[in-house]
N, C-alpha and C positions, 0 to 999 in steps of 0.2 A: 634654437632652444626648443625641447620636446614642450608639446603641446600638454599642459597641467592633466592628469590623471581623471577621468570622471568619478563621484562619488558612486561609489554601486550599493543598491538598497536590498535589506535584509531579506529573506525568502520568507514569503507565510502562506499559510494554510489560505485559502478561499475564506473570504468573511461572512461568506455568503451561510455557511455551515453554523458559524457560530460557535467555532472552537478556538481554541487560542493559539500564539504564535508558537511557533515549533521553539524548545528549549535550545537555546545555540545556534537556531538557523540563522545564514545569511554569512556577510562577508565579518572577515574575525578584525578589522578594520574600523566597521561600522558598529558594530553592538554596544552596548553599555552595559559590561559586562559584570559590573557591579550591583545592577538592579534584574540578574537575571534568578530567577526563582531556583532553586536548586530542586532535582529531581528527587522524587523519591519510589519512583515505579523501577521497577526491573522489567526488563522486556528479553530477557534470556531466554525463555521460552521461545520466542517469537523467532530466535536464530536457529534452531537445533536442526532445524528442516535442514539446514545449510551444510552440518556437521559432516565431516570424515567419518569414515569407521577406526573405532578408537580415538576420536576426537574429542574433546572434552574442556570445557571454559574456566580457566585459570584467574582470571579477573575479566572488568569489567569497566568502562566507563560509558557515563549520558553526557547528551550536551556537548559530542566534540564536534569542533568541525572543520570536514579536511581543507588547506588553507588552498590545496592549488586548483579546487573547484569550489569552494566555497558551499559547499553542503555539509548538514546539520544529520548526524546519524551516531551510531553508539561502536563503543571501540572494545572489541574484545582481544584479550589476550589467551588464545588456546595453547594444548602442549606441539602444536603443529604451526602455527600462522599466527599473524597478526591479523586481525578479521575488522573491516568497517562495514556496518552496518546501515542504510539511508531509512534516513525517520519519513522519506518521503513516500518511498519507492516500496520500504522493509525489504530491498534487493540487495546484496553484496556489490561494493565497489569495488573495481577491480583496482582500480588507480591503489585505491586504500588500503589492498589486502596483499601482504607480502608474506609468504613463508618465512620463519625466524632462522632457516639455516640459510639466505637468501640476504637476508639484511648484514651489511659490511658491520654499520655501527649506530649509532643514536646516542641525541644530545638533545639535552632541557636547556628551552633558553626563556631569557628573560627579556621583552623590548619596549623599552620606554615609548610611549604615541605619545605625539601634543593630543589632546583630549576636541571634543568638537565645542565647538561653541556654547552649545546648552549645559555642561557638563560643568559641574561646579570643579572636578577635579581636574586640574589642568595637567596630571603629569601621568595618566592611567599608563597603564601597563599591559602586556598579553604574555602570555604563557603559553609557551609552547612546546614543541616536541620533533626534534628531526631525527627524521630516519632515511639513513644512506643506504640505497640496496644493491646487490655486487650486479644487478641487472641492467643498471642505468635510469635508474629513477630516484628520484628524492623527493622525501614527504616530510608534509609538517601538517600537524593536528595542532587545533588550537585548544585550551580545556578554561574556564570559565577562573576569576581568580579566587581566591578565599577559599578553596576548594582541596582535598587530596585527591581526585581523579589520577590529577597526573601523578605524584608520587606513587598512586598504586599500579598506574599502568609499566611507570617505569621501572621499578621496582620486578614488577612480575617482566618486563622484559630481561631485567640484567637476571635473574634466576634459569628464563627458560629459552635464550638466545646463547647463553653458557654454560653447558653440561660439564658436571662435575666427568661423568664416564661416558663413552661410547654405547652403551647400552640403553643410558637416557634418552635416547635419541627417539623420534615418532616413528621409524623406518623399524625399530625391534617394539615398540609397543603394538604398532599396527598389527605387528606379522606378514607372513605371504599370502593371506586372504588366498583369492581366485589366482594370483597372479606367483604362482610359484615360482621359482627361480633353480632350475636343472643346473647342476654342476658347471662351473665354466670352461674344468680341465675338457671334458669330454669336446666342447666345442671348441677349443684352441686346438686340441690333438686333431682333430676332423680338416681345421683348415693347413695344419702342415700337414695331411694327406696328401691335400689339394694342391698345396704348393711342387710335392714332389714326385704328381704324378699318378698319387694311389689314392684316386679319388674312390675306387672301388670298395675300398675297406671302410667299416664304417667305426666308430671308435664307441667304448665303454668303458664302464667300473672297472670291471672284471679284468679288461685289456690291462687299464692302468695300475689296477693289484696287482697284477701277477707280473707288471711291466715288459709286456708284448708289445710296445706300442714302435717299438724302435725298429723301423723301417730305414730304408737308402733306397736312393737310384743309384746312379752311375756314378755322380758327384758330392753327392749330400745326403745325410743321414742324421737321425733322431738320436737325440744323446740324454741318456736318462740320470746324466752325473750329476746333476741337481735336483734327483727330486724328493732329497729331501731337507732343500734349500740349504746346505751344509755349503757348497761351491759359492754361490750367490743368494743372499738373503732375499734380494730386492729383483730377484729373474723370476721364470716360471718355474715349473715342474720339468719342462722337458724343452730342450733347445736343440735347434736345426743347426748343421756344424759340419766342415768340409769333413767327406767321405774319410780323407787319409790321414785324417787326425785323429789321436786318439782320446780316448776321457783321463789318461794322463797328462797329456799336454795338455789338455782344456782347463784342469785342474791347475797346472803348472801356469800355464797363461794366466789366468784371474789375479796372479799375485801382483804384475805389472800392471794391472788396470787399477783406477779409482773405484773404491767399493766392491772388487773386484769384479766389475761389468765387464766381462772378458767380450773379444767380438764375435757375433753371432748372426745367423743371415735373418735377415727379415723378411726378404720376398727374394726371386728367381728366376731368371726369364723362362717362361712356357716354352719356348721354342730346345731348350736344351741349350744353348751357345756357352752356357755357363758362367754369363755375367748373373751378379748378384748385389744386392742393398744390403750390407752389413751396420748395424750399429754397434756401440760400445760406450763407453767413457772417456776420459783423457788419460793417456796414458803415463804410467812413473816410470821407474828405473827399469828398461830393458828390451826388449826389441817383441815386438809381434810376429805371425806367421810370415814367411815372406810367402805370394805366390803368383804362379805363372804366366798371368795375364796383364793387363794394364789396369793399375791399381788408383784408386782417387782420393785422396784423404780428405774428408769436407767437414772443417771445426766452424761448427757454427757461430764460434765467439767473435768478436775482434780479434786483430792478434795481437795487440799491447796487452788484452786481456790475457791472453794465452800464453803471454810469456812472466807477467806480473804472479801466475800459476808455479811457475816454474819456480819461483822461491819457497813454496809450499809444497813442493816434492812433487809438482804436478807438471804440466805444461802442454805441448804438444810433440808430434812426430816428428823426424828428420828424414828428409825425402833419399838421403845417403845411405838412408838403416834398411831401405826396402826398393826392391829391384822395379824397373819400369813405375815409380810411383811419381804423384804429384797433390803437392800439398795445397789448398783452400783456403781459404777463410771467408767466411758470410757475414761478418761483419754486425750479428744480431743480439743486442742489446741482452740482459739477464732479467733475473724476475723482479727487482723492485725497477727498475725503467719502467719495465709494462706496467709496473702498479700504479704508479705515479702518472704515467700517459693516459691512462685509462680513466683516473681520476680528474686526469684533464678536459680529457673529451664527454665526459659525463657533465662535468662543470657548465662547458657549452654550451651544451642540449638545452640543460634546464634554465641559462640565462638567455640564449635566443631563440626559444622554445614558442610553440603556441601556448602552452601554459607552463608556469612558471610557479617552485615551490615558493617564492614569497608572497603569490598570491597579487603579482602586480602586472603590469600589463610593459610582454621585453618590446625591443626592438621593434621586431617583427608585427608584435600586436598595437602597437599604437597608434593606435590610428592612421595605419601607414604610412605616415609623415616622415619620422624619421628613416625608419626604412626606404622609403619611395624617391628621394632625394631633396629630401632640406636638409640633409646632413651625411656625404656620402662618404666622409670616414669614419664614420661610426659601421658603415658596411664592413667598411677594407679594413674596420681593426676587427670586428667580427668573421671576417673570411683568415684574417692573420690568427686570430687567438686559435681558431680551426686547425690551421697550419702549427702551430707552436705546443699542439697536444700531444703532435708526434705519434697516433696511435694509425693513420693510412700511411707513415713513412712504417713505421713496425711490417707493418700486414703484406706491405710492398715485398720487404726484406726476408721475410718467408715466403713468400712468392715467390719470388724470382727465385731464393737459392733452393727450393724444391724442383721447381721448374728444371734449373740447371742439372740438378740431378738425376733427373729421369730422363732427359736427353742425354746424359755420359754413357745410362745404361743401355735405352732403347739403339742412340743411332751407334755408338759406338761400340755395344757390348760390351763396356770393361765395369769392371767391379767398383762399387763406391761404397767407402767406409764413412757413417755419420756418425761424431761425436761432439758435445759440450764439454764442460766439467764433469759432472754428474751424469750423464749420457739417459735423462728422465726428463727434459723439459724442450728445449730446444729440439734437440735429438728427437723426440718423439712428435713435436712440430714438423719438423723436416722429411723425417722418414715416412711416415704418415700419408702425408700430404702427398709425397715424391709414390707412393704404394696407389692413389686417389687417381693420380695420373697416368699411370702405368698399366691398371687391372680393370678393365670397365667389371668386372666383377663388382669392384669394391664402392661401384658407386650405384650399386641394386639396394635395396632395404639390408636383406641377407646378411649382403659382403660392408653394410656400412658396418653395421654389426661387428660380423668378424675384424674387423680392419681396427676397431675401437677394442675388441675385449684384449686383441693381441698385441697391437703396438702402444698400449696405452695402461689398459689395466694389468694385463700378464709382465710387462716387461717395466714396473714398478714406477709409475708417473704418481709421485706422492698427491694422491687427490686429498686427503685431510689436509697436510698439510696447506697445499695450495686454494683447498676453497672456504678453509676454517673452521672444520670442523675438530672433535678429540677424535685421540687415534688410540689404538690399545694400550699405549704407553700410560693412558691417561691425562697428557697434556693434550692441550687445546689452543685455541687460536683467542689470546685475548683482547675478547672485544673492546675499542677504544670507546669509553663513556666520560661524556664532560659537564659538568655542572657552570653556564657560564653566565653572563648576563649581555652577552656584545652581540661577538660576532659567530659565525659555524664556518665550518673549513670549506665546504663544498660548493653549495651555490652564494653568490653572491646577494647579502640582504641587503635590501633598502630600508632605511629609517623612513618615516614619516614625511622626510622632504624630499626622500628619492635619492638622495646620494647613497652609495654603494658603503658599506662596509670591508674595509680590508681584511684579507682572507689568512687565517692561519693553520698553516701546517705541521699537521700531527705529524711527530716526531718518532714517538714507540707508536704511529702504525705502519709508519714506514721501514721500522725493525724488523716486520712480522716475516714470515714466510709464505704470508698470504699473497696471492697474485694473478691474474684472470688468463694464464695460458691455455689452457685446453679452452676458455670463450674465444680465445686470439687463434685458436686451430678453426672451431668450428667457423669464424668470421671470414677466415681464408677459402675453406668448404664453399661458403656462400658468393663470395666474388668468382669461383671457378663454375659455379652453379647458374651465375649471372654473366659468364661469357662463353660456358657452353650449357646452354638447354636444353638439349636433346641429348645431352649425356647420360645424365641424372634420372632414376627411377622417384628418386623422392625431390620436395616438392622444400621451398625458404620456410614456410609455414610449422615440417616437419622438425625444422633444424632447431627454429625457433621454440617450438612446444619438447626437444628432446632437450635443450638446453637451458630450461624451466627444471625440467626434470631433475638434469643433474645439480645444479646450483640448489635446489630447494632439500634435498638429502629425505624425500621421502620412502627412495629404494632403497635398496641395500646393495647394490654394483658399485656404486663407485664411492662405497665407506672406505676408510681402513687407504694405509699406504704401497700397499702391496700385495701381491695372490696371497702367499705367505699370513698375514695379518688377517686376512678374512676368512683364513681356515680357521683359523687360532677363535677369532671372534661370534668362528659360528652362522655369518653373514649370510650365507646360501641358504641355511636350514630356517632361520629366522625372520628373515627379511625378503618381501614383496621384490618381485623382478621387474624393474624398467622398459625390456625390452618388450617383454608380456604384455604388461598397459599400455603400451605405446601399440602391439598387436592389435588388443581390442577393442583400442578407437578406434582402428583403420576399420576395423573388420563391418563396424554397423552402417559404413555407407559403402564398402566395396571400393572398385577403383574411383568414383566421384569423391571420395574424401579428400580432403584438403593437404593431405598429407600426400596425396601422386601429382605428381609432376607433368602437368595435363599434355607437354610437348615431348616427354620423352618417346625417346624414340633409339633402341636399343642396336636398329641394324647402321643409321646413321654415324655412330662413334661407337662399334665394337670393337677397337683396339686401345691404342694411347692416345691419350691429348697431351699437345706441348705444343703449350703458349708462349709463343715470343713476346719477348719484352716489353713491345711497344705496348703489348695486351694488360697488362699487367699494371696499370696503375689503378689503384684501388679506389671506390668508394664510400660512402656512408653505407650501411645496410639497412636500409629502410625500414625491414619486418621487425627489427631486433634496437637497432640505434635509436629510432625516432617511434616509435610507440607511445611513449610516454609522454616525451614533451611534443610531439606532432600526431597524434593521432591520425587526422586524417591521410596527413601526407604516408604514414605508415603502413598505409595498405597497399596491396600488391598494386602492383599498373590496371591501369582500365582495360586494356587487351587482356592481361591476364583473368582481373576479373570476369569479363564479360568471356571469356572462352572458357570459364570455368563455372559459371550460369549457361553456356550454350551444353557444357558438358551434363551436369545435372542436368536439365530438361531431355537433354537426349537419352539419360539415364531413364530415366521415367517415364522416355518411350519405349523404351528397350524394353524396359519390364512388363508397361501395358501391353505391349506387342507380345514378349513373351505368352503372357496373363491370356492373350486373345488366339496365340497360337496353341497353349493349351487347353483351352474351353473349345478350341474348334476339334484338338486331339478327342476329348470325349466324346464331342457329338458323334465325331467320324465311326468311335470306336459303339457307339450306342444305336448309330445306324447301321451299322452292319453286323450288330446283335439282332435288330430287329429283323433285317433284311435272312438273317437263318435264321430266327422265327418264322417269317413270313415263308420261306421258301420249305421250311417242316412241316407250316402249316397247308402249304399246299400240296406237299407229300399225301399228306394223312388224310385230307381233302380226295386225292386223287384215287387215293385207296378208299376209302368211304364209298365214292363214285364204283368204283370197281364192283364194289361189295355190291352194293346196293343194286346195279346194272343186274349183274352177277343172281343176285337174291330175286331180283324182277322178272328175268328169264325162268327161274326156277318155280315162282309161286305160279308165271304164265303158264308153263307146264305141268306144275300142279292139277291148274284150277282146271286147265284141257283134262288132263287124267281123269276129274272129278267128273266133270261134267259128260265125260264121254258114257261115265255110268248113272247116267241121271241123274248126278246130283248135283244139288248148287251150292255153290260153294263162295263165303263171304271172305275175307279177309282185312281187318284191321289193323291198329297199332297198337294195340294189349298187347300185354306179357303171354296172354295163354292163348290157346287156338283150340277151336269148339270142331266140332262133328254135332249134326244135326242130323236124324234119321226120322224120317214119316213114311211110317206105312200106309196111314190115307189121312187125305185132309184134316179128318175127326181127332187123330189121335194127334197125343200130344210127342213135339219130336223129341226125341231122345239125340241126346250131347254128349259130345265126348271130349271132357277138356284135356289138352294137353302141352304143354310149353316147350315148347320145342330151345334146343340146345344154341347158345350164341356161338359165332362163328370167330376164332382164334385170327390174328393177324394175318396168320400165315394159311387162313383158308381152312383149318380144321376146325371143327367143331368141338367146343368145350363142353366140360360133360355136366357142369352147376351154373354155367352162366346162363341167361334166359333172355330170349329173340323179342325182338321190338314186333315182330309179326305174330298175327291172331288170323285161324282158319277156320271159319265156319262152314258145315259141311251139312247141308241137310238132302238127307234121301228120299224122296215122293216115290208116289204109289206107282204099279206098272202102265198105269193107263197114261200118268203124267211123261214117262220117260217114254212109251211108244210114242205121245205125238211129239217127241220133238224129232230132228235130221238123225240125230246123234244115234237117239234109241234106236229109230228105224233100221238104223244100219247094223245097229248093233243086234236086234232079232233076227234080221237078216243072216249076218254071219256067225251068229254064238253059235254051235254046236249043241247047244243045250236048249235052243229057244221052244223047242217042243213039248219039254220038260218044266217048264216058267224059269224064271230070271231066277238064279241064285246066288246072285252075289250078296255077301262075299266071298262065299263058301267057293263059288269056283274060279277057274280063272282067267273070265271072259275083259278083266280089265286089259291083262296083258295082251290079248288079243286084239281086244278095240281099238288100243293105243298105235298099232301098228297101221290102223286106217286114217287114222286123225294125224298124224305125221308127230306122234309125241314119243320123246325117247325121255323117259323121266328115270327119275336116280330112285330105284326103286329098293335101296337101303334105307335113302330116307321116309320109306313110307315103311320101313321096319317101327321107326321110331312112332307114329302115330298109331301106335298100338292096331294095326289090319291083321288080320291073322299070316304066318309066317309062312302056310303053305297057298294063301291065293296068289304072291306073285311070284313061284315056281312054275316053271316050265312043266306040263303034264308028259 
């Protein structure tokens, strides 16, 4: 017998503060919600920080709180999300915040509690609120009784969870913001380039106007007979289609197909061999192409299904009707099985969950008792209920017959034809996947891309209808709402003694057309992800946060039924691109983003992968299954973690490292600025020297020239240079200023610049220049000595100089104003 449930007590504020108990907090179990004071503050304001662009709050509630954590916070109703607000934290819950194209459905319930002992009312009641989300989560708010909270929360749920039009949607009020969304044709035409070879061309508008786009190789050619969806409502613009056929037959063909999906290649082996992945429909009345090779017919149905068709004009191929063929069958269940499994396995989660939307403690949490073994069938019915959801036999079941397929083509080169009914669900499970394997391209960011807008979007995988949204037609997916007072269809409620409540099954939601296959593709993605890791550029984390994306309808790629629908809707021009946001979250951490794949490793597995069977049995997906009800267990492995903490920190070297190899680039470049500074400054230094050397020899021959004629002669560092003349002692000398001309780099003399040198020149009487050597010799040899000294009238300088060993530049004694005939030669 489980161990009785512990009482858990209400959450409050610190009493220390001396405010009062949060309105609503604590477990919705324990309150006495009868004596709780009703709000009258709005705290709207206090969310908006939170807001989207174009987000905007539709209703409001206080005092909810969410049941599967037991916090007290405020519930808004925006034209985007359901938004919970923590009165603790004022943070958004995430547990508590669901996009409204995101939630399957929601139920008000009503549940009798025996009341606690102090409680004069023995039969209280709670109110509450479930909401089923197509994500694998299930929520329930509690809201206070006597109150309309809830009638207004739900109320504004059933208004803005159901759009009257396509238009209504947050994907067209937001707009394309930053995040544009470029034509899709252009980049489906780009990858059948690639497929055929002419990667070189590069595709456009213009191409597509004037329909130039229609290329061939040797085997296979572009065929432009649908584009203007007249052939095929629910194909692309333009289909790849054997070389020798023509757009009459292609025309002629479609008649015998279901909705006339005629077949059409999807991928092509690189190598030229000429096997190819065709898909199609199931076929009606009349025969297909035959052709040359060994041919594979792969119906992904059962085949009771496939023949139970065959009373509705449909059915499948006769291996009679086509040469070298061989017909399949994959055995893979239709879209309401998956809906129904899926709602199975979701049921699971949140009953042997770590928490639990009713708020109670499963299996697993109880004090590990039952779990741990005092009751070890309660394990083995919870590993059976596991078993009996049926959604790891699904995921097995595409597995495997993708697998098969891309082995028929790789080892064998022969062609394989994939069809369901519809040749939009299954068919694009299979083909998809079977492309995944086959293209290491396709499993780069890029090529995941490509491989999603063309097997999936262009070749008309009804996304409205399957994830429930309205489509241009104006119908929609109607949501199931139930007013009850028991029990809810989904997780298992416990009454107040813990017995379970028996579960009922909605009947028109099982009608709908709604159904989680493209989650059952990407689920597949992820087990091939988790048995090859070095294949993969992107990362369970990206899958996870791309498939958020599409489920919540905040973009505009995957509105609308078909290429076709989303021209008509405007979708491109109007609506925000998926691919773009999903760009520039990667882009602000670079490759350390949680979005790469820290082990790929692109030269490891550059060809196909084909997993053998034994490979191939599936598990839970941890990032994506267990989130909600396990959190913790829902994070990646500890290896993973911790090599993706080793990768960030290395990141962080990288860039200080960079950061330190460019500050050392500057220095280097600032050192060797200064180092030709420093080597111009010694240039110009060495020239100065020159000069200067230069100018010292000159003034030493000067001052010799002067002196040889008795005169003395001073020189300083003025601007001007004196001559000084005394005829004797007494008189006063006579000066002669003059500034002499600065000298040009290049050794000439400029004719306005003025010399850092000053000559003073004074001439003593003749008594003073005979006693000195100079004069002596100078009387001695003048020619004129007989006659007295006349200088400067004669031209005994040039003479004396020839005894004194001075060879002076006697142009430049032009400039110090001497008369112009004393130093001529007589």
């Amino acid at each position: 017998m489980a161990a009785p449930r512990p009482r858990r007590s209400a959450s409050v504020r610190d009493p220390s503060d001396g405010r009062k108990r949060l309105d609503g907090a604590g477990s919705w179990d324990a309150l006495e919600w009868t004596k709780i004071v009703p709000v009258t503050r709005s705290i709207s304001h206090v969310g908006l920080e939170f807001l989207l662009e174009a987000e905007r709050v539709v209703e409001e509630g206080h005092g909810v709180v969410l049941v599967n954590t037991d916090e007290a916070g405020t519930l808004f109703v925006t034209n985007f999300r359901l938004l919970f607000l923590s009165d603790g934290t004022r943070n958004i819950v995430s547990l508590g915040t669901i996009p409204l194209a995101t939630i399957e459905r929601f139920n008000k319930m009503v549940v009798k509690v025996q009341s606690a002992p102090r409680q004069t009312d023995k039969s209280s009641s709670r109110r509450l609120l479930l909401i089923i989300g197509k994500d694998m989560r299930i929520i329930v708010f509690g809201f206070r009784p006597q109150t309309k909270q809830r009638r207004v929360i739900f109320d504004a749920l059933s208004r803005c969870t159901k759009p009257a039009r396509i238009w209504d949607l947050y994907a067209f009020t937001c707009g394309p913001s930053k995040f544009s969304n470029p034509n899709p044709k252009v980049r489906l035409l780009n990858e059948y380039f690639r497929l055929l070879g002419k990667g070189f061309h590069c595709a456009s508008m213009r191409m597509i106007e004037d329909g130039s786009f229609t290329l061939s190789n040797d085997l296979l050619r572009i065929s432009d007979t649908n584009s203007n969806y007249t052939t095929c409502q629910s194909y692309p613009f333009a289909l790849i289609v054997p070389k020798n056929i023509s757009d009459e037959e292609v025309i002629q063909a479609s008649t015998f197909r279901a909705r006339c999906r005629i077949p059409v290649v999807s991928w092509c082996h690189p190598a030229g061999t000429g096997a190819v992945l065709a898909r199609s429909s199931q076929p009606l009345v009349g025969l297909m192409m035959n052709m040359r090779r060994k041919l594979y017919i792969a119906d992904a149905r059962p085949r009771k299904n496939a023949l139970a068709n065959g009373a509705m004009g449909g059915g499948s191929e006769s291996s009679s009707n086509y040469f070298q063929s061989e017909i399949v069958f994959f055995g893979i269940d239709n879209i309401h099985a998956m809906r129904e499994s899926f709602a199975r396995l979701r049921d699971y989660l949140d009953t042997h969950g770590a928490a639990s939307s009713d708020g109670m403690s499963s299996f697993l949490r109880h004090g590990g008792w039952t779990w741990g073994g005092r009751n070890l069938s309660s394990m083995s019915a919870s590993v059976s209920t596991l078993g009996d959801s049926g959604w790891l036999i699904h995921v097995q079941s595409v597995l495997a017959g993708s697998a098969w397929i891309a082995a028929r083509v790789a080892l064998e080169s022969a062609s394989v034809l994939v069809h369901c009914s519809d040749g939009w669900d299954r068919t694009s499970q299979l083909v998809s996947l079977a492309n995944l394997m086959l293209d290491p391209y396709y499993r780069t960011f890029t090529g995941f891309q490509a491989l999603v807008e063309k097997d999936w979007l262009a070749f008309g995988h009804p996304f409205s209808d399957r994830v429930g949204m309205p489509s241009i037609s104006g119908t929609s997916f109607e949501l199931t709402r139930q007013s009850s007072t028991g029990s809810f269809s989904s997780s298992p409620m416990r009454q107040s003694s813990g017995s379970l409540t028996p579960q009922a099954s909605n009947s028109s939601h099982a009608q709908t057309n709604y159904s989680p296959i493209f989650l059952q593709w990407v689920d597949c993605v992820s087990q091939l992800l988790r048995m090859y890791p070095f294949a993969f550029e992107f990362s369970s984390t990206f899958l996870v946060d791309f498939l958020d994306c599409v489920l919540s309808c905040r973009f505009g790629n995957f509105l609308c039924n078909s290429e076709k629908e989303r021209l008509q809707c405007g979708v491109y021009e109007a609506c925000g691109c998926l691919w773009a946001y999903l760009a520039d979250v990667r882009s602000s951490e670079g490759s350390s983003h949680a979005h790469y794949n820290l082990f790929y490793d692109p030269l490891k597995h550059n060809g196909r992968v084909l997993p053998p069977a034994a490979a191939l049995a599936p598990t839970l997906w941890p990032q994506f299954h267990l989130r909600w009800a396990c959190p913790s267990e829902s994070q990646a492995g500890e290896l993973e973690a911790e090599s993706r903490h080793m990768a960030i920190k290395f990141s962080e070297l990288q860039k200080a490292k960079e950061a330190a190899e460019k500050k050392a680039k500057e220095y280097s470049m600032a050192m060797e600025t200064l180092n030709a500074e420093l080597r111009n400054e010694k240039q110009v230094s060495s020239s100065a020297m020159n000069l200067a050397k230069r100018a010292s020899k000159e003034s030493a021959a000067i001052k010799r020239a002067i002196q040889s004629l008795g005169c003395r002669v001073n020189f300083t560092s003025s601007v001007n240079c004196s001559f000084d003349f005394e005829s004797n002692p007494t008189e006063t000398p006579q000066k002669y200023m003059h500034s002499p001309p600065r000298r040009n780099s290049d050794g000439t003399m400029g004719p306005e610049d003025k010399s850092d040198l000053s000559v003073s020149i004074t001439v003593v009487s003749e008594d003073v220049v005979s006693s000195s050597p100079l004069g002596r010799v100078c009387e001695t040899l003048c020619p004129l000595r007989n006659g007295g000294c006349r200088w400067p009238d004669a031209a005994c300088a040039q003479l004396g100089s020839q005894f004194v060993g001075l060879k002076a530049n006697f142009d430049a004694f032009d400039r110090l104003s001497i008369y112009d005939g004393y130093f001529q030669s007589e």
